[in-house]
C-alpha positions as CSV (number, residue, x, y, z in Angstrom):
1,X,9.9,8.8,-25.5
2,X,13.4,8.3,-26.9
3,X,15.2,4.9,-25.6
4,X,18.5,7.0,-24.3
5,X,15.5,9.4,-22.5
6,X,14.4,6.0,-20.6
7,X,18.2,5.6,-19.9
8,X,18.9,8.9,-18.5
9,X,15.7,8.0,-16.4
10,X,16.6,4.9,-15.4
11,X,20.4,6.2,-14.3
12,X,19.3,8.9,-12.3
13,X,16.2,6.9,-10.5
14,X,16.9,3.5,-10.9
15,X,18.9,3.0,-7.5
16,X,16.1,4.5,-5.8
17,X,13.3,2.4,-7.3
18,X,15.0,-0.5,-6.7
19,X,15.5,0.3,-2.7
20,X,11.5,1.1,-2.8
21,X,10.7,-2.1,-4.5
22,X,13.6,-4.2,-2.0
23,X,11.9,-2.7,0.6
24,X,8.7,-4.2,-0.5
25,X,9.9,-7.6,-2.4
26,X,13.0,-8.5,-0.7
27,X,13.9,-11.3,-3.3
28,X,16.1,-9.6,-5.4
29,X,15.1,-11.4,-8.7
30,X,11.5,-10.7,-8.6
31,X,12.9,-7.3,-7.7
32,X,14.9,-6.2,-11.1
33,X,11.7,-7.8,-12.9
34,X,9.5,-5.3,-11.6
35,X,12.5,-2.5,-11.7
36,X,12.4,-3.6,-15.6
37,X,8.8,-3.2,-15.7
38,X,8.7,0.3,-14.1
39,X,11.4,1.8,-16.7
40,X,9.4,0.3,-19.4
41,X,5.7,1.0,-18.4
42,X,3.9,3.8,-20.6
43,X,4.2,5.8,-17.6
44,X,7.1,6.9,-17.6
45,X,6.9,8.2,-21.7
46,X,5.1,11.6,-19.6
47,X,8.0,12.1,-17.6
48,X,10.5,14.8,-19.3
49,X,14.0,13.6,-19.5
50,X,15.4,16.9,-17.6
51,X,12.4,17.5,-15.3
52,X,13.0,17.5,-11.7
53,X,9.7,16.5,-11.1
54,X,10.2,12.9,-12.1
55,X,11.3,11.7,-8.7
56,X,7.7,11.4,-7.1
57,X,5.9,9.6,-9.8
58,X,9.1,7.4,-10.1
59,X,8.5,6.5,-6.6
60,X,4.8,6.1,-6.7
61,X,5.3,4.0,-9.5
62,X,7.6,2.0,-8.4
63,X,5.7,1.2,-5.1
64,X,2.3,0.6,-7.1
65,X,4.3,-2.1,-9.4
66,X,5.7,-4.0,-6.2
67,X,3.0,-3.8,-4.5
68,X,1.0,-5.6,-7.1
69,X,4.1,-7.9,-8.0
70,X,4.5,-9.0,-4.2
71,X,4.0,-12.9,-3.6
72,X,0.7,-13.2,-1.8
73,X,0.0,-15.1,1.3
74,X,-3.2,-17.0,-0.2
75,X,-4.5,-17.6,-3.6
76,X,-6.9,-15.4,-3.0
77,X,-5.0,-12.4,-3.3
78,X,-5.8,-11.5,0.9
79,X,-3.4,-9.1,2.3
80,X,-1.0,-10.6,4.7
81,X,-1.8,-10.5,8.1
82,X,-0.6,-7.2,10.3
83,X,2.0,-8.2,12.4
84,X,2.6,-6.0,15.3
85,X,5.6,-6.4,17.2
86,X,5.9,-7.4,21.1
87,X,8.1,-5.0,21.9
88,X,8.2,-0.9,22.2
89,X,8.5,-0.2,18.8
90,X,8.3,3.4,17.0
91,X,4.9,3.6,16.5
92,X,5.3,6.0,13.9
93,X,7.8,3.9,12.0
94,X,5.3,0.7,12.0
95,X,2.7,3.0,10.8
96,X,4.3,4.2,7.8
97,X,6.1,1.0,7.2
98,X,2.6,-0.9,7.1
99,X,0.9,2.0,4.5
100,X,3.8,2.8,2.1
101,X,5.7,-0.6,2.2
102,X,2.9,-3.0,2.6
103,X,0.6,-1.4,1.0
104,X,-2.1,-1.5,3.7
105,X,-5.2,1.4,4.1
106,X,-5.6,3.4,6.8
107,X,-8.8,1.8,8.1
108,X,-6.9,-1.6,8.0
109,X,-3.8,-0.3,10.2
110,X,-6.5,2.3,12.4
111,X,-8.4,-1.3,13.0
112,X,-5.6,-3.7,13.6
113,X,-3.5,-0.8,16.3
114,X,-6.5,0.0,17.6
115,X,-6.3,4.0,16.6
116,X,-8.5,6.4,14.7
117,X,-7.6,6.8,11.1
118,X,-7.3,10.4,12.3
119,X,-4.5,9.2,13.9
120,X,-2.6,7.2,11.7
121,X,-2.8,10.0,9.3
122,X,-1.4,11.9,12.1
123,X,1.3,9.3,12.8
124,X,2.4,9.1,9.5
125,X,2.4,13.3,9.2
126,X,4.5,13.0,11.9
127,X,6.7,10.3,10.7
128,X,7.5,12.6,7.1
129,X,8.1,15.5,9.8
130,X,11.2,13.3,11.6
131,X,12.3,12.1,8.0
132,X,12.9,15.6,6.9
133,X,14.2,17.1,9.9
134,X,17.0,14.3,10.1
């Protein structure tokens, strides 16, 4: 792929990686290192410079690269602890918040709210459903 091709990439998507990887490392230097890194990973030499397809695996790239780049709370790489707030909180909010921004599975968040998987797959079908409609 072309440097200016990475470019046009990177001016069409790069504001919207970055809020996906703020979202999940909110220090903003560690942030713009990992923004770097998605623009130059080999991924992203597949992605057409004109395609309109490019958004989603900009996005799932993005989140994969912060995910792996976030501080962890141990050395031993162990996921943070689910916090659940105190008080009435959108449940479906929390649920997609914990699996697309933390990075946690659905057993983990089904264990730790005490709900099915069924049902966080369910809450976060309905969380997309709001998103779009709004």
């Amino acid at each position: 792929m072309r440097s200016a091709d990475r470019l046009s990439l990177y001016d069409r998507y790069g504001s919207i990686a970055y809020g996906i990887i703020l979202q999940i490392i909110p220090e903003p230097e560690l942030a713009q290192t990992v923004l770097i890194d998605v623009f130059s990973s080999p991924q992203i030499n597949s992605l057409a410079e004109g395609s309109t397809q490019a958004i989603g695996p900009i996005i799932r790239l993005a989140r994969a690269k912060a995910l792996d780049a976030r501080p962890r709370a141990t050395a031993l790489n162990q996921p943070q602890p689910i916090q659940v707030p105190e008080t009435n909180v959108n449940t479906e909010k929390l649920v997609f918040n914990l699996s697309f921004y933390q990075g946690y599975t659905t057993e983990e968040i089904a264990d730790k709210l005490q709900l099915s998987q069924t049902n966080v797959l369910k809450t976060i079908y309905t969380y997309f459903k709001q998103l779009r409609s709004s």
